[in-house]
N, C-alpha and C positions, 0 to 999 in steps of 0.2 A: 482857642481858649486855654489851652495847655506850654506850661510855660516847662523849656525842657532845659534852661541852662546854654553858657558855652561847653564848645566841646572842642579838641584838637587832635590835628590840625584841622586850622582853616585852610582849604586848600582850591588855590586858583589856578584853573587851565588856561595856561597861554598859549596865543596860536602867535607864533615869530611871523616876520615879512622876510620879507627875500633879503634883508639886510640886516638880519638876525634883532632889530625895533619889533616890537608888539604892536598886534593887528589893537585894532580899538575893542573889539569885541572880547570879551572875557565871561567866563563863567565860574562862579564863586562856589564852594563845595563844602558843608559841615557833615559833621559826622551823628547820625540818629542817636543818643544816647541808648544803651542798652534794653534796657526796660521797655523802648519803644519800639526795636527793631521789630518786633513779628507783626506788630499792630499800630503803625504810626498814624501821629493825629492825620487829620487832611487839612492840608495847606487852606487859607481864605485867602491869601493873594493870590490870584491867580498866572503871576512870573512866577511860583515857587513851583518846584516839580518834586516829584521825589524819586528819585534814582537807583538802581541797587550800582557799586562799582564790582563790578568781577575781581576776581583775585588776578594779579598782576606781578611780573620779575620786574625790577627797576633798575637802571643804575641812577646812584645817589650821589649828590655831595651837599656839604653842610655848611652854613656859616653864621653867624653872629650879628649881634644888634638889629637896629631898627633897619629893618630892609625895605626897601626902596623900589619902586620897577627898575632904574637903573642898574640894582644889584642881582636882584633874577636876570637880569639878560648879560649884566657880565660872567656870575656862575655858569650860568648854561653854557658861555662862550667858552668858557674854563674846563667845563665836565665834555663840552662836543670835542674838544683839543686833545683832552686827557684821554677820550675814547676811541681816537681814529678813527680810521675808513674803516676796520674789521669789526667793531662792533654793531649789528643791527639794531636798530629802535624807530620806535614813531620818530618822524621829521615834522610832522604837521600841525602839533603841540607838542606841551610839555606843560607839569605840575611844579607851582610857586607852593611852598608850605609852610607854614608861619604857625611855631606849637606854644606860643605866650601871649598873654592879656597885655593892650596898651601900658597899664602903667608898670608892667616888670622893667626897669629899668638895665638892669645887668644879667648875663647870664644867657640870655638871648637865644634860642632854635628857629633856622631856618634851613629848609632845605629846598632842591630844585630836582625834579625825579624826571629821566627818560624810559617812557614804558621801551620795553624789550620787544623786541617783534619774533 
């Protein structure tokens, strides 16, 4: 019954397939507004969970406009190229990050985060 706003980013865990296409499964990620983190409502749906994320090293890259799954997975294909064999990270996901409301039309943030291992 508490209504808490958006917040950004929206942030979606992709799990890649072996041919670097997204599995079907996804898990969508908002962030507690402030005010709520010590003491957040409780969820009535019961698909909602509440989560803490740990603090985390990333590497990042960034890009523009209306993103697409098409464009998380060519990023990712672009950041895993950019990083080599010498970088460690999660292989088993990775975070879609989308920090603008539907109708912002220009201007656009989007980024693709490899946790660091």
């Amino acid at each position: 019954g508490v209504g808490m706003g958006m917040t950004a980013p929206v942030s979606i865990t992709a799990f890649p397939a072996e041919d670097g296409s997204l599995q079907q499964k996804v898990k969508v990620s908002l962030r507690i507004p402030s005010q709520f983190q010590a003491n957040p409502p409780s969820p009535s749906d019961e698909s909602i969970k509440i989560e803490e994320r740990q603090g985390m090293t990333i590497y990042s890259t960034q890009f523009g406009g209306y993103a697409k799954e098409v464009d998380y997975v060519n990023y990712a294909a672009k950041l895993k190229s950019a990083l080599g064999s010498e970088a460690a990270y999660r292989k088993d996901f990775y975070f879609c990050n989308g920090y603008d409301p539907p109708m912002k039309p220009y201007g656009r943030r989007n980024e693709v985060w490899f946790v660091k291992e």
